[in-house]
C-alpha positions as CSV (number, residue, x, y, z in Angstrom):
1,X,-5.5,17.3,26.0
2,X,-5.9,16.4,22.4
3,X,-4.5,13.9,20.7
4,X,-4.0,12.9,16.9
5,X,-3.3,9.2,16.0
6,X,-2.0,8.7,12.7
7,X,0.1,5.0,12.3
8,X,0.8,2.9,9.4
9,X,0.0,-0.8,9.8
10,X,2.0,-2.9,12.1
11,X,2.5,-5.6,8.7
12,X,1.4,-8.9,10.0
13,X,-0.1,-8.1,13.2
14,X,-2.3,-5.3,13.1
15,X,-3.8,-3.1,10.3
16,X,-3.5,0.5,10.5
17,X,-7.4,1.0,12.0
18,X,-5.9,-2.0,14.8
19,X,-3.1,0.0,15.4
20,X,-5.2,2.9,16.2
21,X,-7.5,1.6,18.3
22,X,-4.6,-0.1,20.5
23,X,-2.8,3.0,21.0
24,X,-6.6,5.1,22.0
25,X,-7.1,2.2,24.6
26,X,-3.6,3.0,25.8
27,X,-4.0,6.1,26.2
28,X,-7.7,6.6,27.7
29,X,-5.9,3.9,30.3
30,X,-3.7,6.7,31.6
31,X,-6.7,8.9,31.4
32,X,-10.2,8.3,30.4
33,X,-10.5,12.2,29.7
34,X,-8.0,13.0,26.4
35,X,-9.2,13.7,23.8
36,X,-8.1,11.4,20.8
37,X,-8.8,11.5,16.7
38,X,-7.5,9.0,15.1
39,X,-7.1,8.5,11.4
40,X,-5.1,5.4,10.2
41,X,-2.8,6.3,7.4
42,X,-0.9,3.9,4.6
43,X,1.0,4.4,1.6
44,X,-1.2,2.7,-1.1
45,X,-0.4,-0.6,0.0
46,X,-1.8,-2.9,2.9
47,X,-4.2,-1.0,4.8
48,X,-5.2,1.6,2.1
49,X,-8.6,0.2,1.9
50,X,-9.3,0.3,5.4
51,X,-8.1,3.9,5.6
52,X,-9.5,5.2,2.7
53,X,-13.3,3.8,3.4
54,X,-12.9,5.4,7.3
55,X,-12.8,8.7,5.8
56,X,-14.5,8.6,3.1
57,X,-17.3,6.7,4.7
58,X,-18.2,3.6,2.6
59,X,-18.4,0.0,3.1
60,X,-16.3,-2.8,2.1
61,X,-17.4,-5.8,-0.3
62,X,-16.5,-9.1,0.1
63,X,-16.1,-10.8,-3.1
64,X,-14.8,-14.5,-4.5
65,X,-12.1,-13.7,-6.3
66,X,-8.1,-15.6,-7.4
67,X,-5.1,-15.0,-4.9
68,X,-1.5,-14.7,-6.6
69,X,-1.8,-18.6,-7.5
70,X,-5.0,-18.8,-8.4
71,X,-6.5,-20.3,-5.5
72,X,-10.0,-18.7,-4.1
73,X,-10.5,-16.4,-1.5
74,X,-12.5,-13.9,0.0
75,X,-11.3,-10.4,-0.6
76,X,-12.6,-6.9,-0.4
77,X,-13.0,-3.4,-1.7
78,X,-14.4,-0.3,-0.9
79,X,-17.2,1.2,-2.0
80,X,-19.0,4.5,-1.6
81,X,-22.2,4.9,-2.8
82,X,-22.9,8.5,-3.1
83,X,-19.9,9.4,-5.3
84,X,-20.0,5.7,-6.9
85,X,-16.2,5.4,-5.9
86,X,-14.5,2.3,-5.6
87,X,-11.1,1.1,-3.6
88,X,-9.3,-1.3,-4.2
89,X,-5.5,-2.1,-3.2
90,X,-3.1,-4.6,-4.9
91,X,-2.6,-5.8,-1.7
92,X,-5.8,-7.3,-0.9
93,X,-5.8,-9.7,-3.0
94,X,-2.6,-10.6,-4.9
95,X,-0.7,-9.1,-2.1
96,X,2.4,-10.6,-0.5
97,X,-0.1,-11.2,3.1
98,X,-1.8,-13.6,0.9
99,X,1.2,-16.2,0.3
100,X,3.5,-18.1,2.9
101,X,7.2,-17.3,2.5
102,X,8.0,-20.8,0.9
103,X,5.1,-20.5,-1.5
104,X,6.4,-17.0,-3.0
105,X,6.9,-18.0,-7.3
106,X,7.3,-15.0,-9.4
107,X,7.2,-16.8,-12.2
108,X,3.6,-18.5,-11.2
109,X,2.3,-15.4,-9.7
110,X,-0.5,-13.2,-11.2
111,X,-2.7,-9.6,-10.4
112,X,-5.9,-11.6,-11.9
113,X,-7.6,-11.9,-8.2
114,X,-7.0,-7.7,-8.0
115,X,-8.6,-7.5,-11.8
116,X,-11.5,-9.4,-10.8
117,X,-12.1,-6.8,-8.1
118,X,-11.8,-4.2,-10.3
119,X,-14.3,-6.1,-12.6
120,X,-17.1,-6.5,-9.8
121,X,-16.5,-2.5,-9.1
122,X,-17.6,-1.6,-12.6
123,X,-20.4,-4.1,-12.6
124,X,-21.5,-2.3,-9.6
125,X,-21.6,0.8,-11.3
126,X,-17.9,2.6,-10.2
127,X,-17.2,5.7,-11.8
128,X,-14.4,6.4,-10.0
129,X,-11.6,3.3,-9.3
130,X,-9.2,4.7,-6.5
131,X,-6.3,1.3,-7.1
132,X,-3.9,1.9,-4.5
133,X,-0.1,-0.2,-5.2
134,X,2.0,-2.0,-3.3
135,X,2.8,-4.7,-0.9
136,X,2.0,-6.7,-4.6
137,X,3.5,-10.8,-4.5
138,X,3.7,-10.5,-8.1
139,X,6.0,-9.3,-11.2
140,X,3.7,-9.6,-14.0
141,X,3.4,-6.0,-14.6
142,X,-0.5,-5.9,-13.6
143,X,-0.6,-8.2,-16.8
144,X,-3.0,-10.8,-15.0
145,X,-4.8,-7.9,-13.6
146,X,-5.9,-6.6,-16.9
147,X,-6.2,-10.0,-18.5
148,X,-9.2,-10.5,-16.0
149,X,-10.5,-7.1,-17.2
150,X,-10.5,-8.6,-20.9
151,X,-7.2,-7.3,-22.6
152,X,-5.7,-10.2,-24.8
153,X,-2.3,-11.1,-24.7
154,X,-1.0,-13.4,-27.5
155,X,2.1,-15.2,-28.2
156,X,4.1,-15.0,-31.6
157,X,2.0,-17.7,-33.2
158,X,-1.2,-16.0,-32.1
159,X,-2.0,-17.7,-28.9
160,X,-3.8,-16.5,-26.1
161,X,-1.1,-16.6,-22.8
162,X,-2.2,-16.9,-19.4
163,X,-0.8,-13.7,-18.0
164,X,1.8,-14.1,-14.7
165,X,5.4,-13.5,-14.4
166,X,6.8,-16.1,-16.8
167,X,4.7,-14.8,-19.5
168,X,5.8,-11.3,-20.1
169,X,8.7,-13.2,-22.2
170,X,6.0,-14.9,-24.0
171,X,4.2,-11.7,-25.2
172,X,4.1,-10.7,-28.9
173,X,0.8,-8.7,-29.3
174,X,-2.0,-6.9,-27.4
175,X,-5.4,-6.4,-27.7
176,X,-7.2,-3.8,-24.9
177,X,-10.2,-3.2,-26.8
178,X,-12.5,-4.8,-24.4
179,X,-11.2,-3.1,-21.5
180,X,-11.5,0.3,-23.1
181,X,-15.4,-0.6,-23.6
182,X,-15.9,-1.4,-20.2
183,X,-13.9,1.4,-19.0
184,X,-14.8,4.3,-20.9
185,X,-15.6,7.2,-19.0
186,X,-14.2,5.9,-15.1
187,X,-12.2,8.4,-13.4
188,X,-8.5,6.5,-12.2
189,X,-6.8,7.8,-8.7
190,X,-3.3,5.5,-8.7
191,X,-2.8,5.8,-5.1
192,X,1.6,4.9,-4.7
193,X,4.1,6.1,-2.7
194,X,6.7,4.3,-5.2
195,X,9.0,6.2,-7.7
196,X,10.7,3.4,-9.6
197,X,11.2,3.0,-13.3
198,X,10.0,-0.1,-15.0
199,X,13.4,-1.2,-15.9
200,X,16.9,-1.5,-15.1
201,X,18.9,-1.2,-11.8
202,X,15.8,1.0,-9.9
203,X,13.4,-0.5,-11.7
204,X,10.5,-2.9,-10.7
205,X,12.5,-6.5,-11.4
206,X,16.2,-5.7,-9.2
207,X,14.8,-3.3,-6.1
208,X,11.3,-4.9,-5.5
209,X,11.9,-8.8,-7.3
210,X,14.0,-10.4,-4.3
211,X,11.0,-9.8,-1.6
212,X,9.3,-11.6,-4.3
213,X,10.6,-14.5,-4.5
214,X,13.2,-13.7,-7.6
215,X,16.6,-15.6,-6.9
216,X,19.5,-13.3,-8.0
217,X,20.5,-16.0,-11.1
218,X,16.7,-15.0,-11.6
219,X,17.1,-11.1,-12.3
220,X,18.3,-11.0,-15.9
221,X,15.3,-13.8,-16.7
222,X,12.4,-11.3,-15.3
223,X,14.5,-8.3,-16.3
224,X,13.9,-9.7,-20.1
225,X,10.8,-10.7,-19.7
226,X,9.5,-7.3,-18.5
227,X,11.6,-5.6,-21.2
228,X,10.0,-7.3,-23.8
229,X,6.8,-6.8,-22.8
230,X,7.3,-3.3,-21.9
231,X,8.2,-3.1,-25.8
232,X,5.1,-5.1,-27.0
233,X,3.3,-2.5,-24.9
234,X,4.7,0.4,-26.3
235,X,3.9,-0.6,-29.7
236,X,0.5,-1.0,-29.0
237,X,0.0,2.3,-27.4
238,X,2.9,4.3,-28.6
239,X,2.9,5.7,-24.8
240,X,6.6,6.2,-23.4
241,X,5.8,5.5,-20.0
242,X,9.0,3.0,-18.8
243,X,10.4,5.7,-17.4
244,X,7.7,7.8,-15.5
245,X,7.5,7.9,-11.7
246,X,6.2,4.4,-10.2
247,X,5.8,2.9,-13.6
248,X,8.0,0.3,-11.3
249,X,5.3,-0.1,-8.9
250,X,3.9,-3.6,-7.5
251,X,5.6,-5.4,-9.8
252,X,5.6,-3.4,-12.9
253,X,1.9,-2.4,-12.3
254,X,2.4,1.0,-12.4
255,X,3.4,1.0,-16.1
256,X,0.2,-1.3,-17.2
257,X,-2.3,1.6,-15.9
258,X,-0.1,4.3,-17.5
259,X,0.1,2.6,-20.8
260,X,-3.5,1.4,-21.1
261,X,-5.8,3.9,-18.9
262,X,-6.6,7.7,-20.3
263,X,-8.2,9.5,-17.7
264,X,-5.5,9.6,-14.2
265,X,-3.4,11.1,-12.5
266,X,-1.2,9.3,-9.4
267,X,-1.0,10.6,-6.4
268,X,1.1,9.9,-2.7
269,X,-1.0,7.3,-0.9
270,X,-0.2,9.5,2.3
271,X,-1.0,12.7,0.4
272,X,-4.2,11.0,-0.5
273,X,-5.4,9.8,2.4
274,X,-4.5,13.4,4.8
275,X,-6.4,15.2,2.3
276,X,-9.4,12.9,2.3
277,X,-9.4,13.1,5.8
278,X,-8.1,16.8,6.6
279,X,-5.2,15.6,8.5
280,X,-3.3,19.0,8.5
281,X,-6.4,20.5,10.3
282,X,-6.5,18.1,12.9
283,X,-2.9,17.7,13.4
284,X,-2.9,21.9,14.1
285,X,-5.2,21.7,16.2
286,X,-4.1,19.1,18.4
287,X,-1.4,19.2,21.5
288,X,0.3,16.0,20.6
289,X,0.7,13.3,17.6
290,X,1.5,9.9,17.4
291,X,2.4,7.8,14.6
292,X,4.4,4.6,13.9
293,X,4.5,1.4,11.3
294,X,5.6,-2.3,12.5
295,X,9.1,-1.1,11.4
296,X,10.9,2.2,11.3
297,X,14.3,2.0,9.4
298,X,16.3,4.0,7.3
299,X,13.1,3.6,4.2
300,X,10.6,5.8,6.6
301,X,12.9,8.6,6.3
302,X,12.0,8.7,2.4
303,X,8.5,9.9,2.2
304,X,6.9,6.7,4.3
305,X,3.4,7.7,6.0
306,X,4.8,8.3,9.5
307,X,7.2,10.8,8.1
308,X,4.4,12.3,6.5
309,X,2.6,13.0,9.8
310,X,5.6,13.7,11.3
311,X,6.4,16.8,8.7
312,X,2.9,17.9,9.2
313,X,3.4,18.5,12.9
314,X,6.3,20.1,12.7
315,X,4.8,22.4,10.6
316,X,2.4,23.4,13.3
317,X,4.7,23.3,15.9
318,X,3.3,20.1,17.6
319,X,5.6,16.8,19.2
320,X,5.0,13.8,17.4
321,X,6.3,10.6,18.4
322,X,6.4,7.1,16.8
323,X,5.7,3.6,17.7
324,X,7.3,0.7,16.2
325,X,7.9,-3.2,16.7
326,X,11.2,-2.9,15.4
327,X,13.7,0.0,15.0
328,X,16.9,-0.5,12.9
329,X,19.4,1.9,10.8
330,X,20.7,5.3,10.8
331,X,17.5,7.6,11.8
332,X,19.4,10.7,13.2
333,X,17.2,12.6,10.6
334,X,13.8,11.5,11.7
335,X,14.1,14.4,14.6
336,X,15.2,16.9,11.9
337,X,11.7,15.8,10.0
338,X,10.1,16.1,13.3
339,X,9.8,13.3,14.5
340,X,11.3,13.5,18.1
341,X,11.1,10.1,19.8
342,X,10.9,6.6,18.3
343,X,9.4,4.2,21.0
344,X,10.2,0.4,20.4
345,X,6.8,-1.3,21.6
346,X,8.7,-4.8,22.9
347,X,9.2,-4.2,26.4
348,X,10.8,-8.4,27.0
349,X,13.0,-10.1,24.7
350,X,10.7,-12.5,22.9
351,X,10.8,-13.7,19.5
352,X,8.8,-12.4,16.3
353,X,5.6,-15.0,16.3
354,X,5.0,-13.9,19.8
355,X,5.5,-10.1,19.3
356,X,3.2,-10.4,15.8
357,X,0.9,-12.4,18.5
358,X,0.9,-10.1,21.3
359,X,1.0,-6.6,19.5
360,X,-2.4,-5.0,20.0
361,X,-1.3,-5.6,23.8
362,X,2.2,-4.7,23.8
363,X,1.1,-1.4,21.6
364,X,-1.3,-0.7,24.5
365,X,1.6,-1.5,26.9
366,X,3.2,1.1,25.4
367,X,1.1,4.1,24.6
368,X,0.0,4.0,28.3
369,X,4.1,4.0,29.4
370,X,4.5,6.7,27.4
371,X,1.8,8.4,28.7
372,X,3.4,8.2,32.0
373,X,6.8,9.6,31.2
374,X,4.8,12.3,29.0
375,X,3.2,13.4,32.0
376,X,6.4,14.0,34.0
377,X,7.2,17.7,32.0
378,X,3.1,17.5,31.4
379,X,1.7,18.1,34.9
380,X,-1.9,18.9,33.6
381,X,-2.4,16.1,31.5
């Protein structure tokens, strides 16, 4: 028997490569003998790295660089040598992960620590930056981000600002002639599963800002902010990019690269990572797939990586089921997408610390039970 495992991280307890290697043990429990591949998926935000560097082949780098409040910390990205490609994820290191709930400040928050990566990429010789977005603490529009890549942002009496959340108001002019120097000639992959505008009632301020930390009396305040520097923006670069597909991204990000890199294109995280790993050919070629993420709700029906996989086996006629921690909403459709069963992976009540605690055991827990009812209609497995 052959088996294809294909998760998204389990957020706060296990990364996607974790999650993959809890389910295998699971499964070579039931029976030493099956066959397993496993390729751990995400969407461009926490895990991407991981993922990416697994198929690809390279390394990570640990580097000193500024969390969302400027505080230091050890973060990574990937690097592959032979094509001189670097990967980096928003997450890494101005990522929501990086903050406790009751220090999340929007208006404090910066993308300077995800710059800085960036910056010791291109020192390292990158000619290709794959930046995937998402899972970002931040609303400053990837301001900070390119601030630490040597763009100047000034206010309306010429000063240099400090770029985070707060500024964006601030912002009267733009310089990005240092960035295009150090840039010239590095290939971008935008790696995002998001398809928000930068502004208004989809955009990056009302739909993502609350998980933020923005306070509803907040929304108009950051709303302003990012309109106004959206507009300083587009003066600079006469690019008409508010509107494009995930210019809403982490925080606004999405609209930064679009306005001040040349040579891009954006692509699904998922879609990225399958093709980087030939997902398609090992899902066809396998008798059974399983996927999951920490939670499966009513989002994973819209173009999530376990939907992903799960469209890709039906389209080679193979079951896929799903792990989860938590399963909640309407997901009568998931079956129609082809995914057939969602498996909660708590098999006690117990509350959320000891589940995040527990989870590379409970996921083994699980996988193996599976394996056992599996077997009941599988009598040669």
């Amino acid at each position: 028997m052959r088996v294809v495992i294909a998760p998204d991280s389990f957020k706060g307890s296990m990364t996607s490569a974790d999650v993959c290697e809890a389910i295998n043990v699971g499964l070579h429990k039931y029976k030493s003998s099956i066959s397993v591949h496993s390729m751990p998926i995400a969407d461009g935000g926490e895990g991407t790295v991981d993922a990416i560097v697994r198929v690809m082949g390279g390394d990570k780098i640990y580097e000193e660089v500024n969390d969302p409040l400027g505080r230091k910390i050890s973060s990574a990205y990937g690097w592959v040598p032979d094509s001189k490609t670097a990967i980096i994820e928003t997450a890494a290191a101005s990522g929501l992960p990086r903050l406790m709930c009751n220090e999340l400040n929007p208006l404090k928050a910066s993308t300077i620590g995800t710059g800085e990566l960036i910056k010791f990429a291109l020192d390292r010789g990158a000619e290709r930056i794959i930046l995937g977005l998402g899972g970002s603490a931040t609303v400053d529009a990837g301001a900070g981000c390119f601030q630490a890549l040597g763009v100047k942002f000034y206010n309306s009496i010429g000063e240099e600002l400090n770029m985070n959340g707060k500024a964006l108001s601030q912002v009267a002019d733009i310089d990005a002639t240092t960035f295009r120097q150090i840039s010239d000639g590095v290939e971008w992959i935008i790696a995002s599963d998001v398809s928000n505008p930068l502004l208004g009632e989809r955009g990056a301020v009302h739909v993502f800002g609350p998980q933020k930390g923005v306070t509803s009396s907040q929304l108009k305040i950051f709303e302003r902010g990012m309109e106004n520097y959206a507009n300083v923006m587009k003066n600079y670069t006469n690019k008409e990019v508010m509107d494009n597909r995930g210019s809403g991204a982490a925080g606004g990000f999405g609209f930064s690269l679009f306005s001040l890199i040349e040579d891009y294109y954006v692509e699904s995280g998922f879609d990225l990572i399958a093709s980087l790993g030939n997902l398609e050919k090992q899902i066809k070629e396998a008798n059974l797939v399983i996927t999951g993420e920490g939670r499966v709700d009513s989002q994973t029906l819209y173009g999530k990586g376990p939907i992903g996989v799960a469209r890709l086996a039906k389209k080679h006629g193979v079951p896929c089921i799903a792990f989860a921690g938590v399963i909640e909403g309407e997901l009568s459709g998931a079956k129609d997408e082809g995914m057939l069963v969602i498996f909660p992976i708590v098999n006690r009540p117990m509350t959320l610390d000891e589940a995040i605690a527990r989870g590379p055991q409970l996921l083994q827990e699980a996988a193996q039970r599976f394996m056992e009812v599996y077997n009941l209609n599988h009598k040669d497995v």
